[in-house]
C-alpha positions as semicolon CSV with decimal commas, in nm:
position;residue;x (nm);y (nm);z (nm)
1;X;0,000;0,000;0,000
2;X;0,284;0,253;0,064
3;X;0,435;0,179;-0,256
4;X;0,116;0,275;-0,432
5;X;0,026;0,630;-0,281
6;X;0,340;0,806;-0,458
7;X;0,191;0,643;-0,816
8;X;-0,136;0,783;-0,682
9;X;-0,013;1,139;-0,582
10;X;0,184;1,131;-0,908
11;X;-0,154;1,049;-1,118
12;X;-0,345;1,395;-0,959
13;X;-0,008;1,576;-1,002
14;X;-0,058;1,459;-1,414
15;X;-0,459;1,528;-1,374
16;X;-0,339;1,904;-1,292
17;X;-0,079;1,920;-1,550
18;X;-0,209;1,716;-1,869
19;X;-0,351;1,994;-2,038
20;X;-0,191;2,263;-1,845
21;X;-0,169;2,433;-2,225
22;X;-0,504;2,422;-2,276
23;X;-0,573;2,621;-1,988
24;X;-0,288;2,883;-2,111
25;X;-0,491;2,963;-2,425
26;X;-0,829;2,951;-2,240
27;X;-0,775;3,168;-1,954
28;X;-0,853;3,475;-2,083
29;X;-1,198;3,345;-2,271
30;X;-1,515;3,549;-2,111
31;X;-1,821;3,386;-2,197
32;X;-2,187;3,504;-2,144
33;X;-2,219;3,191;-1,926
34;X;-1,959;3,045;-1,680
35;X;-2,109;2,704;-1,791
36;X;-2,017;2,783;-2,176
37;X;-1,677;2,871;-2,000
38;X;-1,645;2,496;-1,857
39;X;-1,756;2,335;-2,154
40;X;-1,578;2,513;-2,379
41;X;-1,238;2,386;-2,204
42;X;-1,388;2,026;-2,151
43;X;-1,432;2,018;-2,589
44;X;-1,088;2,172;-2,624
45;X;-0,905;1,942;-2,414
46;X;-1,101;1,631;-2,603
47;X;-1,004;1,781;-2,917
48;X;-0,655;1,801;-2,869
49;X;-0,643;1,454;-2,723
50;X;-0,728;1,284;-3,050
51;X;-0,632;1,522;-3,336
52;X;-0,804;1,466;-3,615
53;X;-1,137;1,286;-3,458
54;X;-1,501;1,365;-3,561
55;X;-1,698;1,474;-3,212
56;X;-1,888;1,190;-3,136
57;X;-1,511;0,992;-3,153
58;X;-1,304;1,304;-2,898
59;X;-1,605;1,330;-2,679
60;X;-1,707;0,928;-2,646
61;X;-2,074;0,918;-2,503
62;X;-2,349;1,057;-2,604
63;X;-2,358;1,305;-2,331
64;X;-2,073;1,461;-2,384
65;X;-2,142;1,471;-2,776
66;X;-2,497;1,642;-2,726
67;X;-2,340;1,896;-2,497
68;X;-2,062;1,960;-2,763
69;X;-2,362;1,987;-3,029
70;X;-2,552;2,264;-2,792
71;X;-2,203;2,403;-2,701
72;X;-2,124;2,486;-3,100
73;X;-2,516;2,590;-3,172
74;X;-2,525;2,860;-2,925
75;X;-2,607;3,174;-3,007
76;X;-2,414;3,305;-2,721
77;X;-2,109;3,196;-2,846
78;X;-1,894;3,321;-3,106
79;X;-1,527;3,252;-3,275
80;X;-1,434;3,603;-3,137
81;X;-1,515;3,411;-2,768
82;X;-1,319;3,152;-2,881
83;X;-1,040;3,264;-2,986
84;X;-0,981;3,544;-2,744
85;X;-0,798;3,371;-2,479
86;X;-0,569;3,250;-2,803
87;X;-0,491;3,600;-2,875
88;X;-0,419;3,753;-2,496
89;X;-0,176;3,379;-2,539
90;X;-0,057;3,557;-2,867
91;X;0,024;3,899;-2,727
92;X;0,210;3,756;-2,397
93;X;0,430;3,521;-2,627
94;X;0,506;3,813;-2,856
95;X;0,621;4,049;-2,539
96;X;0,887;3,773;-2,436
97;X;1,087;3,839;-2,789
98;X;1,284;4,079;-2,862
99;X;1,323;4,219;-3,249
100;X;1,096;4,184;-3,570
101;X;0,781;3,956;-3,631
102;X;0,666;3,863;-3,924
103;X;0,305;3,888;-3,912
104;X;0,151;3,633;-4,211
105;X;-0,139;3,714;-4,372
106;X;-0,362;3,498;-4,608
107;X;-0,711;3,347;-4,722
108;X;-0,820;2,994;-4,738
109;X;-1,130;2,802;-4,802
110;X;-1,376;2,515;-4,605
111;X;-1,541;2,289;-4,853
112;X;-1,823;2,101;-4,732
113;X;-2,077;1,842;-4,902
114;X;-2,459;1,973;-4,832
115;X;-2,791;1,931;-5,010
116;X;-2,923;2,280;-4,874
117;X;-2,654;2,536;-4,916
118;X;-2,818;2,789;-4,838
119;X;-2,745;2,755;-4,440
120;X;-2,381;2,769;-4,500
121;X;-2,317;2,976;-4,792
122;X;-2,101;2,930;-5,087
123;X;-1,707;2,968;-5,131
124;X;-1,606;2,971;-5,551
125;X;-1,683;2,890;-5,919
126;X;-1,595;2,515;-6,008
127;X;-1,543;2,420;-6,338
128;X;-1,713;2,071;-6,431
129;X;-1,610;2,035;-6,708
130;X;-1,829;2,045;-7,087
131;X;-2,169;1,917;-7,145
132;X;-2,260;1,696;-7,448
133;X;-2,249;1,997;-7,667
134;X;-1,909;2,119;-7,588
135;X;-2,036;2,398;-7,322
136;X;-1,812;2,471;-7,050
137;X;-2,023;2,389;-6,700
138;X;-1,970;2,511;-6,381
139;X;-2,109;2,533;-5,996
140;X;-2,052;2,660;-5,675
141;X;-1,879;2,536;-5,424
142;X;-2,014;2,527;-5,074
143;X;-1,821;2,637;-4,752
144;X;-1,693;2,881;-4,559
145;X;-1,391;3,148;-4,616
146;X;-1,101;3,191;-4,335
147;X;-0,870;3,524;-4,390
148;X;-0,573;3,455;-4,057
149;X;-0,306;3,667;-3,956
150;X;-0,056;3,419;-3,784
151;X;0,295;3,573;-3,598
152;X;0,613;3,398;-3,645
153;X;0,938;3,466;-3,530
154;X;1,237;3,562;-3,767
155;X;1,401;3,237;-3,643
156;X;1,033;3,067;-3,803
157;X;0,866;3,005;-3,462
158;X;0,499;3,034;-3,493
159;X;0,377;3,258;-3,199
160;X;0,027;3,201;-3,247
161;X;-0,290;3,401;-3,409
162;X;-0,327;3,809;-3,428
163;X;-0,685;3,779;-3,591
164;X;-0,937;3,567;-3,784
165;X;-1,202;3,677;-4,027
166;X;-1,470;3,438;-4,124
167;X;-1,753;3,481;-4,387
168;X;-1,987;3,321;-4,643
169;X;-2,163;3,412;-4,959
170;X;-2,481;3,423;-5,049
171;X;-2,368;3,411;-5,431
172;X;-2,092;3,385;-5,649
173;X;-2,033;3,608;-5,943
174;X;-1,627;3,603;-6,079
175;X;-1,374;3,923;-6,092
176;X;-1,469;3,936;-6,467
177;X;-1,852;3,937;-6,475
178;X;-1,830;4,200;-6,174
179;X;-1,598;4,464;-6,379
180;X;-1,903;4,432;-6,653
181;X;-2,070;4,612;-6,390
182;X;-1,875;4,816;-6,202
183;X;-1,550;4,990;-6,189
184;X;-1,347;4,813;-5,888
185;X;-1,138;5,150;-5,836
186;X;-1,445;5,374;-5,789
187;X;-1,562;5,146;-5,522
188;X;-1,500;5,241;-5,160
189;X;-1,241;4,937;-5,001
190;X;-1,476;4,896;-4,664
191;X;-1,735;4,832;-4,905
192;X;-1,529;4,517;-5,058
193;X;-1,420;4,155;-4,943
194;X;-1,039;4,264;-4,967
195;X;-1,146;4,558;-4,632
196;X;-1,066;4,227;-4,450
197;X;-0,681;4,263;-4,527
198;X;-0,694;4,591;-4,324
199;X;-0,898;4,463;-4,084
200;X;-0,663;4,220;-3,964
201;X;-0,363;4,446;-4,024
202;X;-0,526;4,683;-3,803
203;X;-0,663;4,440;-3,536
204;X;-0,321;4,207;-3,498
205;X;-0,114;4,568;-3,505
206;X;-0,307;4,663;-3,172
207;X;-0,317;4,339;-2,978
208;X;0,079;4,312;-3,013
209;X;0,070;4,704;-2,945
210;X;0,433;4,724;-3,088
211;X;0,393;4,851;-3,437
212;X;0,733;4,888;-3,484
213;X;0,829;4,519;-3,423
214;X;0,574;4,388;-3,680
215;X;0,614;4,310;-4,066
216;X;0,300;4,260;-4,205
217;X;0,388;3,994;-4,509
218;X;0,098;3,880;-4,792
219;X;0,045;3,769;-5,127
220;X;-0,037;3,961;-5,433
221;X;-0,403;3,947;-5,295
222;X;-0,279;4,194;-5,019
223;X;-0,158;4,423;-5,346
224;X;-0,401;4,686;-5,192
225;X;-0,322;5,078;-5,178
226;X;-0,552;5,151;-4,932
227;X;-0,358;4,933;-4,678
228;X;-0,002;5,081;-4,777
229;X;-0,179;5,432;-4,641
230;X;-0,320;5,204;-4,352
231;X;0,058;5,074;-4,197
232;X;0,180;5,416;-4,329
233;X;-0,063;5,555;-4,012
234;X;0,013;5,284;-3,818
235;X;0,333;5,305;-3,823
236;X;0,405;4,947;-3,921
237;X;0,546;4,738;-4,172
238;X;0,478;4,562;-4,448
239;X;0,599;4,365;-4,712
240;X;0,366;4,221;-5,037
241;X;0,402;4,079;-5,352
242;X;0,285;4,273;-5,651
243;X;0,039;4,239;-5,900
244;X;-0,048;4,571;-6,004
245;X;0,174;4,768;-6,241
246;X;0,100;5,148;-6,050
247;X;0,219;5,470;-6,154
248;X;0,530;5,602;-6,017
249;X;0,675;5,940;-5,967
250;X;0,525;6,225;-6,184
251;X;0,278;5,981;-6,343
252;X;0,389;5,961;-6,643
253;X;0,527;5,632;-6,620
254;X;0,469;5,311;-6,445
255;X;0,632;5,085;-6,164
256;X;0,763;4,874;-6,424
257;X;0,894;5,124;-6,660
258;X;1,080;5,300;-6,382
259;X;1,241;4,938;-6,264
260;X;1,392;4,909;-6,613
261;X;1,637;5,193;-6,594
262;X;1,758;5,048;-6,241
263;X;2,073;4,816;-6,256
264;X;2,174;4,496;-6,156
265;X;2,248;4,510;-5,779
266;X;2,382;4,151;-5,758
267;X;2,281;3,756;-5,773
268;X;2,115;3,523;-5,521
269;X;2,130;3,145;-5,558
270;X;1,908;2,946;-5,400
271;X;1,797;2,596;-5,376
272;X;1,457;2,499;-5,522
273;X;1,287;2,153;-5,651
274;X;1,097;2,155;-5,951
275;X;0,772;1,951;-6,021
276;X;0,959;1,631;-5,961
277;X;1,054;1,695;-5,642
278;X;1,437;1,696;-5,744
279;X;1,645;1,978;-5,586
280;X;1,789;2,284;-5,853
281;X;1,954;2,627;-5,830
282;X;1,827;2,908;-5,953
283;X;2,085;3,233;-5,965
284;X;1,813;3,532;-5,880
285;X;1,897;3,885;-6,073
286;X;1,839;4,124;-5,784
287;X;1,726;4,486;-5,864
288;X;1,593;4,744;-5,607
289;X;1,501;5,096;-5,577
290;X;1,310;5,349;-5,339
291;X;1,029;5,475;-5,603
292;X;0,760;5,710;-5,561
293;X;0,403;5,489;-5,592
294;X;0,080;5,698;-5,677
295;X;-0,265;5,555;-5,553
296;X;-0,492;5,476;-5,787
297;X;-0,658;5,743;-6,058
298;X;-0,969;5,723;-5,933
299;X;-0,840;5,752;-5,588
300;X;-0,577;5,965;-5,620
301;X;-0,808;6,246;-5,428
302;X;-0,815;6,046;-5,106
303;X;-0,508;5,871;-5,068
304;X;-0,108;6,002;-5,086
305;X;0,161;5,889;-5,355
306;X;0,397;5,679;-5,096
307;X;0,781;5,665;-5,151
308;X;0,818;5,263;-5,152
309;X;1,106;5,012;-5,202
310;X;1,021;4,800;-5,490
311;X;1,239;4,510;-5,543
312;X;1,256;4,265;-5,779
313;X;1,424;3,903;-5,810
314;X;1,403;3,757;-6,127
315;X;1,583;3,388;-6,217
316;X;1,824;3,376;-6,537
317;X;1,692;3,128;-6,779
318;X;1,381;2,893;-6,827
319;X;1,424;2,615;-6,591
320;X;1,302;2,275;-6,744
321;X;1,065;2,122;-6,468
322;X;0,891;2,442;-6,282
323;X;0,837;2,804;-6,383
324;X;1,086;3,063;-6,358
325;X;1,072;3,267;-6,006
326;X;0,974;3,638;-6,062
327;X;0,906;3,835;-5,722
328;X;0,819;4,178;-5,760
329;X;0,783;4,295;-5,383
330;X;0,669;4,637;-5,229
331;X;0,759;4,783;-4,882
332;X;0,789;5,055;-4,674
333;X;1,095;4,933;-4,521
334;X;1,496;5,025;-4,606
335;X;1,660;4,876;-4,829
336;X;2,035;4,972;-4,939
337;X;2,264;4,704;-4,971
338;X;2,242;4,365;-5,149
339;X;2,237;4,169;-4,830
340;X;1,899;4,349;-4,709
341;X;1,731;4,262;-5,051
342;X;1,815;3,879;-4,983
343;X;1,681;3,922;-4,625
344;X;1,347;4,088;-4,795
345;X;1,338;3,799;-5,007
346;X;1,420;3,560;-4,736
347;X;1,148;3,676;-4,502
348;X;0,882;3,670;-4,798
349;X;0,974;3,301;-4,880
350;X;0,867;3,239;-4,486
351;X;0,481;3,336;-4,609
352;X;0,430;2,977;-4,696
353;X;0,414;2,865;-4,296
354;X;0,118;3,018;-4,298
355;X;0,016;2,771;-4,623
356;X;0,138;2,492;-4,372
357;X;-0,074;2,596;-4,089
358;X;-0,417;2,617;-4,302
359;X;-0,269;2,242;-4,410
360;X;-0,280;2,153;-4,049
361;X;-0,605;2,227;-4,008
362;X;-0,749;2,040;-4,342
363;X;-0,533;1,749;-4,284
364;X;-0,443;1,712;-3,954
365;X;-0,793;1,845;-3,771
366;X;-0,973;1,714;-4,091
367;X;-1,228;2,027;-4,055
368;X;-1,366;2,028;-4,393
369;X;-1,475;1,670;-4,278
370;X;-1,698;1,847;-4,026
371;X;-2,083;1,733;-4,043
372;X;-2,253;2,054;-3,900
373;X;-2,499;2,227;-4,056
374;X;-2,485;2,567;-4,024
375;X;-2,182;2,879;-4,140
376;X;-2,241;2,952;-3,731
377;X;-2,146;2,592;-3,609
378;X;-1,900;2,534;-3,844
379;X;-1,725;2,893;-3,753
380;X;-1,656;2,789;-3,406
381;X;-1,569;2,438;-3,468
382;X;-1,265;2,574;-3,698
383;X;-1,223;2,810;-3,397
384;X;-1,121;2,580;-3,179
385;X;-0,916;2,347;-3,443
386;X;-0,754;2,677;-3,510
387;X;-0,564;2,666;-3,167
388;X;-0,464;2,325;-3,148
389;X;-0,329;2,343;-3,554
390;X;-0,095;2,622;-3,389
391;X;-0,013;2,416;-3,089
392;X;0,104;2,104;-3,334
393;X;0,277;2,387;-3,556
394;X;0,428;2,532;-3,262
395;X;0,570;2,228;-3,135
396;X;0,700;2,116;-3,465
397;X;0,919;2,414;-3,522
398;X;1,050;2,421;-3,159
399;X;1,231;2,101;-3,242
400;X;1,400;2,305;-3,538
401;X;1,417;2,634;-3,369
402;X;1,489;2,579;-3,034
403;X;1,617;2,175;-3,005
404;X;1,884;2,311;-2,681
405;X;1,597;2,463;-2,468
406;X;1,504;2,245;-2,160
407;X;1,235;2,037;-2,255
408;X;1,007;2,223;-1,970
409;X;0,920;2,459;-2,216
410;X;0,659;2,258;-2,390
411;X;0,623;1,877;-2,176
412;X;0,550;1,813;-1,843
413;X;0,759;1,607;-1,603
414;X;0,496;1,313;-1,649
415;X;0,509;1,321;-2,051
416;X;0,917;1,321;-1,994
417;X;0,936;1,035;-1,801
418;X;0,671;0,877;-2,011
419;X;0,867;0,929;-2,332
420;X;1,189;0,792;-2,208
421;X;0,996;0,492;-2,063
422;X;0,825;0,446;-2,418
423;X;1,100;0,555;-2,671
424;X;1,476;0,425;-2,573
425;X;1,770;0,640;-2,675
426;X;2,116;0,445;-2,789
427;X;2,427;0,529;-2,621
428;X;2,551;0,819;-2,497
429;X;2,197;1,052;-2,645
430;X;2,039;0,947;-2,352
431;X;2,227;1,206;-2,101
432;X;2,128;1,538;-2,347
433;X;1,813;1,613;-2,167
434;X;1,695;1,867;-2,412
435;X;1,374;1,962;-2,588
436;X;1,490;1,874;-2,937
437;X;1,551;1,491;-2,775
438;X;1,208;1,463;-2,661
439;X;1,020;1,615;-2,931
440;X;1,236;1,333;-3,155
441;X;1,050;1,126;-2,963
442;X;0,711;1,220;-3,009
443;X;0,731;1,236;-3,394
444;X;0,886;0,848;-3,327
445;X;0,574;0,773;-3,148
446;X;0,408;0,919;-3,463
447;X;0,612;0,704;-3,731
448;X;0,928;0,893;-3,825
449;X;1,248;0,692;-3,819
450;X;1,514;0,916;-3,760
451;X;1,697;0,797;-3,971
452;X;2,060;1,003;-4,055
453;X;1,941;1,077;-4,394
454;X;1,594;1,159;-4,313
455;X;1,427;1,543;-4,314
456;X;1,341;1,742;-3,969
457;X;0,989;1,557;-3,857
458;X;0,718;1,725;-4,007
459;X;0,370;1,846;-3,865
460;X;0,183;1,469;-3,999
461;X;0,429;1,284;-3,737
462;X;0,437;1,560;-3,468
463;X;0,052;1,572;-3,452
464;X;0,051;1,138;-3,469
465;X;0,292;1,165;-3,171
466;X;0,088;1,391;-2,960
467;X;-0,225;1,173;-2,988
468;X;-0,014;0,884;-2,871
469;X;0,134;1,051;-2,604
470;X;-0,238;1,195;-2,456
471;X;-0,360;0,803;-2,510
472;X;-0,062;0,693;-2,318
473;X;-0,063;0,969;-2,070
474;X;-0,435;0,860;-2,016
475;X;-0,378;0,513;-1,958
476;X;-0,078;0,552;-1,660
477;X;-0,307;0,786;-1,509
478;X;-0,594;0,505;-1,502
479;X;-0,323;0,239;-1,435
480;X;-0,212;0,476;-1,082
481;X;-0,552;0,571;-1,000
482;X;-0,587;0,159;-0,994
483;X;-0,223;0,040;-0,808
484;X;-0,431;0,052;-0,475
């Protein structure tokens, strides 16, 4: 009996401390109902137990499940109360760096299977293909849109979420069919879809309440003059990839045409793969130059001409197996020297983690595999898959970030001795106590090798891992709660 009350106290010491992370990004959630309050944390700690599992499979009985159902249904409740606690997380994380974020911004889509559309909305044009008389066909897809603002370290450490947009639509006409109607430069931008790029810019600028630290980095969707004005008042920064050729200086001339008369400022190799997955170089022709931008002619009464850095990397040649790279980025901040055009270029390339956090959430919290019925139930279900895709982000890049930290940072005492009990070390590995040794062997647990020639585990093993490791975690606590 005396041998079995230390395996007992160490069981309610691992009750206390299981999802001690959960907690973190839930503290600061106010609900209209301390009961929504409980039950919200209950769902989000069977959610991150079994990544990836419809409800009825994370919450087990029906009881649960129906109160999961109400839970997601209630008017009362809203991403913004989800995700708030996730954002004060955000904000606290951010104030223990020092330096530059990058602050990534970008759109994605939910597509969901459903008779009645109409309660959810509709996403995009399809194209299915021709009919029997050679007529192109298409429908619309219905779903849900997502526009996320996720912080990451210049190292690549995601921090966690600034802001989330979601919306619907009630129809779908394309870019073309609208400019038959209307002129898209006459229209005011918090009358459009794309206000929701300076909504976020705006509403992750203020939570991290360091505009000077943030770098505000999107696609050539984010090509929007009204939000160069925007971090111009700010006082942020921002850094996008082009799409529209603008007027420059005294308006006779264009972007482009000015960027012809500037010289070569050097070349960048880099390693790419093509379409085959095999690795090539491409040599980069680097060309930069502070330009004067004008706003749009039919704007050009409301908003400033800006004095921008436009830079441009272009590849030499025509590579065989993938298309050439041509960049042509605009921002606000310096650049005078060849080495701060690569780092431009560098932190750009760094937009696509935020391509690998959306994946997380298709493939790892399978949310377009979601069976609710309604925009409203589905908006708060990707809510809370939102903050457990960053936790199996997060943890991924720690072991690539930050592999010497002591693994305290991100496992409890009870996971650590559960680890080394369930994944042996050879030799003399077993003495380096660090983080980057235990995370190892979670994505083990998930299926990786580690082999020598293998790549960094990825987020499919990491987030495998972690639902062994909760399974496991759960069964010694059952197995100590038993001994006596």
């Amino acid at each position: 009996m005396q041998t079995a009350m230390p395996a007992r106290d160490e069981a309610c010491a691992f009750d206390g401390k299981i999802e001690t992370w959960v907690d973190d990004e839930c503290a600061a959630c106010v609900f209209k109902d301390v009961r929504l309050k409980r039950r919200f944390v209950a769902l989000m700690k069977s959610i991150a137990r079994i990544i990836g599992g419809s409800i009825p499979f994370v919450c087990q009985d029906w009881a649960n499940t129906k109160a999961a159902y109400r839970f997601l249904s209630n008017v009362r409740v809203s991403e913004a109360d989800i995700l708030a606690g996730h954002f004060n997380s955000t904000r606290d994380r951010f104030a223990a760096t020092d330096g530059l974020v990058r602050i990534l911004h970008d759109t994605t889509d939910f597509s969901y299977q459903r008779e009645n559309t109409e309660a959810i909305g509709v996403t995009k044009a399809i194209n299915s293909g021709r009919d029997k008389a050679g007529r192109l066909r298409a429908h619309t897809a219905c779903g849900i849109l997502m526009h996320s603002s996720l912080v990451v370290t210049l190292s690549g450490l995601p921090l966690g979420l600034a802001a989330i947009k979601f919306w619907t639509r009630k129809k779908f006409k394309g870019t073309k069919a609208l400019k038959r109607k209307i002129n898209p430069t006459r229209v005011p931008i918090e009358e459009k879809e794309s206000f929701r790029w300076l909504e976020n810019m705006k509403q992750s600028t203020d939570l991290l309440a360091e505009p000077g630290r943030c770098v505000h980095i999107g696609d050539r969707e984010c090509d929007i003059y009204e939000l160069f004005c925007a971090a111009q008042d700010a006082s942020t920064h921002f850094l996008v990839r082009t799409c529209v050729d603008r007027l420059a200086d005294d308006g006779t001339h264009t972007v482009a045409h000015a960027m012809k008369e500037v010289s070569l400022k050097g070349i960048h190799r880099i390693e790419v793969r093509d379409d085959k997955g095999e690795l090539d170089v491409a040599e980069l022709e680097i060309r930069y130059a502070r330009i004067r931008v004008l706003p749009p002619i039919g704007k050009q009464k409301h908003y400033p001409a800006l004095d921008l850095v436009v830079l441009h990397a272009c590849e030499r040649g025509a590579p065989k197996n993938r298309k050439a790279i041509n960049w042509k980025l605009l921002t606000n901040m310096p650049v005078s020297s060849r080495k701060e055009a690569i780092e431009k270029l560098d932190w750009y390339a760094m937009r696509w983690k935020i391509e690998t956090f959306h994946k997380i959430l298709k493939s790892g919290c399978t949310a377009e595999d979601a069976k609710l019925r309604t925009a409203e139930r589905l908006t708060n279900l990707i809510a809370l898959y939102c903050i457990v895709s960053w936790r199996v982000f997060w943890m991924t890049m720690l072991a690539r970030v930050a592999p010497q930290a002591p693994p305290t940072v991100a496992l409890n005492e009870m996971e650590l001795r559960l680890l080394d009990h369930m994944v042996k070390d050879a030799g003399r590995k077993s003495r380096n106590k660090t983080l980057g040794r235990y995370l190892m062997k979670i994505s083990r647990l998930g299926g990786y090798l580690a082999r020598a020639s293998d790549p960094p585990p990825g987020n499919m093993v990491m987030w495998r891992g972690l639902s062994r490791l909760t399974d496991i975690q759960l069964g010694a606590a059952i197995a100590a709660q038993n001994c006596g």
